[in-house]
C-alpha positions in Angstrom: 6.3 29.0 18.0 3.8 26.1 18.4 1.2 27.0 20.5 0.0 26.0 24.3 -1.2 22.9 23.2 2.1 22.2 20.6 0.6 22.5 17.9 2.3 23.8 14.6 1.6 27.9 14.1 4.1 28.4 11.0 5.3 25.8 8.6 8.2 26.3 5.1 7.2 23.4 2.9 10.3 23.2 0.4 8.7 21.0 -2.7 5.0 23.0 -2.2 3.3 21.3 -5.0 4.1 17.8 -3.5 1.2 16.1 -2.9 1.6 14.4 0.7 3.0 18.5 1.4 -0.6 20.0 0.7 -2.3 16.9 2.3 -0.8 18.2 5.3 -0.6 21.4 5.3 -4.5 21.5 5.0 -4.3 19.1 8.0 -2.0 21.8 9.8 -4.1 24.8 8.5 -7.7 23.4 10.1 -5.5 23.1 13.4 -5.0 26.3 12.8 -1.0 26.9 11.8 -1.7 30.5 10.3 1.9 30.9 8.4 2.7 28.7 5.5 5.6 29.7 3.1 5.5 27.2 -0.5 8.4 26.7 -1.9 8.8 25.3 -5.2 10.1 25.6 -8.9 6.3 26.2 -10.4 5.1 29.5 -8.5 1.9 29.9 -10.9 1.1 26.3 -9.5 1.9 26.9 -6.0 -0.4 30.0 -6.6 -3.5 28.1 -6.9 -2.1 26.1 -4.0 -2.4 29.3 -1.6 -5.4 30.3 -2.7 -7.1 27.5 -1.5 -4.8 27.6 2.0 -5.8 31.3 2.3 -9.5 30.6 2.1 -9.2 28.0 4.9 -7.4 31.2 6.9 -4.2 31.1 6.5 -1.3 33.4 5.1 0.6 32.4 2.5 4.1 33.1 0.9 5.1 31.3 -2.2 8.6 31.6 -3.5 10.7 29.9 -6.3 12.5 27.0 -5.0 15.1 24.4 -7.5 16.3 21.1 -6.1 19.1 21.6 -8.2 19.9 25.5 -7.9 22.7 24.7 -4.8 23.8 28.2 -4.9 20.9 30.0 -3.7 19.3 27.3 -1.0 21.2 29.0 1.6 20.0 32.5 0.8 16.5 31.5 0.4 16.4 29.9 3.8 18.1 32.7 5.7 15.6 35.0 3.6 12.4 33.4 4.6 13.8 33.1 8.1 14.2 36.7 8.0 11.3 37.6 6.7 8.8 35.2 9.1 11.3 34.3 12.3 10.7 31.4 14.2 9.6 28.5 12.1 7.5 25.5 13.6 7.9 23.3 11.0 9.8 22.9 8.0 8.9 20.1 5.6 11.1 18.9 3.0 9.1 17.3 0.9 10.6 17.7 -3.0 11.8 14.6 -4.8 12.2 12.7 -8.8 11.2 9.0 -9.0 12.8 9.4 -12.4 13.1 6.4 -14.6 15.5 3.3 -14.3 16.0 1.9 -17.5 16.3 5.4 -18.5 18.8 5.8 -15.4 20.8 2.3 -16.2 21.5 3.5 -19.8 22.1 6.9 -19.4 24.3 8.1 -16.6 23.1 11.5 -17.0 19.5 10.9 -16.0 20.9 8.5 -12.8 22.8 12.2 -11.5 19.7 14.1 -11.9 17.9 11.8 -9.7 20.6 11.2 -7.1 20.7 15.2 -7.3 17.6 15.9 -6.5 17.0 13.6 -3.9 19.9 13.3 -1.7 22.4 16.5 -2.8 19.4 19.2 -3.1 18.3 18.1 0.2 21.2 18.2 2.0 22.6 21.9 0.4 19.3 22.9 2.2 18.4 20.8 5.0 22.3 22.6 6.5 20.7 25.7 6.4 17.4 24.7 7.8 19.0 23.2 10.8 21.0 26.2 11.3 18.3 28.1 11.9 16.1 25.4 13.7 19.3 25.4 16.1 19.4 29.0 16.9 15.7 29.5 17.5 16.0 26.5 19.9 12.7 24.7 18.8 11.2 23.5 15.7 11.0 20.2 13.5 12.4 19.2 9.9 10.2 16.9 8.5 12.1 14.7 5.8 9.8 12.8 3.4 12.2 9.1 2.9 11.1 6.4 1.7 10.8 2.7 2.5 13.1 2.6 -1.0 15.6 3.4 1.0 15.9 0.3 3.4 17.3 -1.7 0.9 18.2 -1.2 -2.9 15.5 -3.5 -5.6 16.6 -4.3 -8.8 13.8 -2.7 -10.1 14.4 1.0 -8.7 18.0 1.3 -7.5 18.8 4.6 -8.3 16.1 6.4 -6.7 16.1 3.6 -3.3 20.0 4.3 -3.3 19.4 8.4 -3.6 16.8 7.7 -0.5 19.3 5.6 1.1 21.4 8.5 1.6 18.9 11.0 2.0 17.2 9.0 4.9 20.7 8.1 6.6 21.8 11.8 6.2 18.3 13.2 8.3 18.8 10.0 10.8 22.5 11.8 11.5 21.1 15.6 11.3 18.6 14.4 14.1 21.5 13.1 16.3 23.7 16.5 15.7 20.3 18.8 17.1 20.1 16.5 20.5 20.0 18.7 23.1 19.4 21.8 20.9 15.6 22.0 21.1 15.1 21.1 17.6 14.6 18.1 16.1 14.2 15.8 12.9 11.2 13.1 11.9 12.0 11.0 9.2 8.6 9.4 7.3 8.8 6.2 5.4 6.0 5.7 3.4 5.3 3.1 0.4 3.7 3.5 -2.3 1.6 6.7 -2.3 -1.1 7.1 -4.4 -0.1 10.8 -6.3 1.1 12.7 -9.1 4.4 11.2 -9.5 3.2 7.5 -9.5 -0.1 7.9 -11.4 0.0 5.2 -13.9 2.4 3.0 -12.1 1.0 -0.1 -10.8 0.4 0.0 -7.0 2.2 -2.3 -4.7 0.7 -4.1 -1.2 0.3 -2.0 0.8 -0.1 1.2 -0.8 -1.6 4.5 0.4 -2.5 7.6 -0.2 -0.9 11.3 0.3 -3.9 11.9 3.2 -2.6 8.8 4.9 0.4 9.8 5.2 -0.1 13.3 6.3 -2.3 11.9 9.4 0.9 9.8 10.1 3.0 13.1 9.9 0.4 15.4 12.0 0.4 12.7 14.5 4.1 11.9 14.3 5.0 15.7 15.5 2.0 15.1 18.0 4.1 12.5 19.9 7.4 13.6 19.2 8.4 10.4 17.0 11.6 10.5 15.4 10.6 7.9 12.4 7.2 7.2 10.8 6.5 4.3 8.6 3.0 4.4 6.8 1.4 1.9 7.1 3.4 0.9 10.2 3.6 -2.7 9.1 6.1 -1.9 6.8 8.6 -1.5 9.4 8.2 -5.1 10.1 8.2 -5.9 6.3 11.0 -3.8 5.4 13.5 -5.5 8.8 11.9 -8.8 7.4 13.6 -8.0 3.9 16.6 -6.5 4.9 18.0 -9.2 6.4 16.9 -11.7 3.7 20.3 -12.7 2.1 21.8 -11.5 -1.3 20.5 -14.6 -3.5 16.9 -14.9 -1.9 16.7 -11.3 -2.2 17.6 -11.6 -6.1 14.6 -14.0 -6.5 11.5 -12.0 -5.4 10.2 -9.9 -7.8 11.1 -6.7 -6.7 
């Protein structure tokens, strides 16, 4: 349970190699949350990960985690449950950019990506909540994105599989009202890390450090959505409500 001054004492970070995940579990760790469980498909990677966690004090679990394994979400989350009780914090922070012209020509490659990023997050945010509901305090965390606010030309298959994702976590939040446990959706930009190296950033980009202050403070004042940078949420209503045919023109 957080402690007496709310901070975060335990913490399941499903998609532990992620970089914004480890920005902020180090953040969590020097404010000393002392239980960290990775979860991930690369456990040698997520390894070297804990190391460095359990040199700053902290004890660490790492256990294999797939986006795409559906059958098993539910008994991973009831096992780490079981095996560390009350959870603080549970980040879900796994996701696929993917590729679009790859995704437009092959409908294969469009699934994997809509897979990943809306229906592997919702066969384990259920269980999750589940659990966050009995305990009767806790947060899910769900990393969104400002994708998600409206569809672009250029990457409609993964804003439409954040789309979903973020309007799914925006609903899970209003079904734990009155439970004690809640959800914070983050809407970042472009981050600066692994899966957009060698993509050209956009205005108001940032990086996984920036966006694990936002979260650390977020769950500090109880938000229920964080955009980082905030402007964005003025950008984002801005374009949203640009009609269809202006919308077509910018280059997005």
């Amino acid at each position: 349970m957080n402690d007496a001054l709310g901070r975060v004492q335990s913490v399941l970070v499903l998609g532990g190699s992620s970089d914004i995940a480890l920005a902020t579990v180090r953040k969590l760790v020097a404010a000393r949350c002392r239980t960290v469980v990775l979860a991930g498909r690369d456990t040698e990677m997520l390894e070297t990960s804990a190391k460095e966690l359990r040199a700053l004090g902290a004890t660490v679990d790492v256990v294999a985690f797939d986006a795409l394994d559906l059958d098993r979400h539910e008994a991973l989350v009831d096992d780490v449950f079981a095996r560390h009780g009350d959870l603080d914090l549970v980040l879900l922070a796994f996701g696929m950019l993917g590729d679009q012209e790859e995704a437009e020509a092959d409908a294969r490659a469009a699934v994997q990506v809509a897979s990943v990023n809306y229906v592997g997050a919702v066969s384990v945010a259920v269980p999750v909540a589940r659990h966050l509901r009995a305990q009767g305090h806790g947060a899910l965390v769900v990393l969104s994105s400002v994708a998600g606010e409206r569809a672009r030309r250029s990457n409609f298959v993964y804003g439409s599989s954040k789309a979903g994702l973020d309007t799914f976590a925006q609903g899970l939040a209003d079904s734990l009202v009155g439970s004690g446990a809640r959800v914070m959706v983050v809407r970042p930009g472009f981050v600066h890390t692994k899966m957009t190296e060698g993509m050209k950033p956009v205005p108001l980009a940032t990086t996984a450090d920036a966006v694990a202050d936002a979260i650390v403070r977020g769950l500090g004042t109880g938000a229920t959505t964080v955009w980082v940078p905030p402007t964005l949420r003025w950008v984002m209503s801005a374009l949203r409500h640009l009609p269809r045919p202006v919308f077509r023109r910018l280059p997005l």
